[in-house]
N, C-alpha and C positions, 0 to 999 in steps of 0.2 A: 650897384650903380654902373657896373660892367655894359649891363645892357643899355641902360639911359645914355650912356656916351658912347655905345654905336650908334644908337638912332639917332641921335646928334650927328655926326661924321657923316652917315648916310643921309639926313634931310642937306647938309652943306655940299657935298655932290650933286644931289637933284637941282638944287639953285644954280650949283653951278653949271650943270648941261641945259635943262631950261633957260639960264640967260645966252647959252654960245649961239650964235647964228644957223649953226644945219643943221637942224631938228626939222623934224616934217611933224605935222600935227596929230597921228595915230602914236609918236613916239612921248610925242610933248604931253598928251593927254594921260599916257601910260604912267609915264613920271606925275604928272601931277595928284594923281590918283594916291600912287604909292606916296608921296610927299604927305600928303593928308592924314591916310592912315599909318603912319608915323610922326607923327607930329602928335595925332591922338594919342597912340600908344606910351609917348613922351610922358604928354601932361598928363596920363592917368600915372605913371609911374614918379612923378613928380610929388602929386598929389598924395599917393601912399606913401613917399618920404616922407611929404609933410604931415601927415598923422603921427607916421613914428616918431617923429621931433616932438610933437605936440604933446603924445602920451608921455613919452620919458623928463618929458619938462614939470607934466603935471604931478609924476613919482616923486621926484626930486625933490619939490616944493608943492605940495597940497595945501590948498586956500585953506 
């Protein structure tokens, strides 16, 4: 989860240089880019937590 809560920290950066005032729009775009494909990368690594949660629930306790 090392990874998941850097790309955290680095999407809360991009918001924060995207919101400040002097960005010029080839810089703003650059960031939003990167923003995106981190945020992807996020919720795919989120989503394979949540399997692992899912699997080891169903070990646990089988219907």
């Amino acid at each position: 989860m090392a990874e998941f809560s850097k790309q955290l920290e680095r999407l809360e950066a991009i918001v924060r240089r995207l919101e400040s005032e002097d960005l010029d729009l080839d810089e703003a775009l650059k960031l939003f880019e990167e923003g995106i494909e981190r945020l992807r990368v996020a919720r795919e690594q989120l989503s394979q937590a949540e399997l692992k949660v899912k699997k080891v629930l169903e070990i646990e306790s089988p219907s």
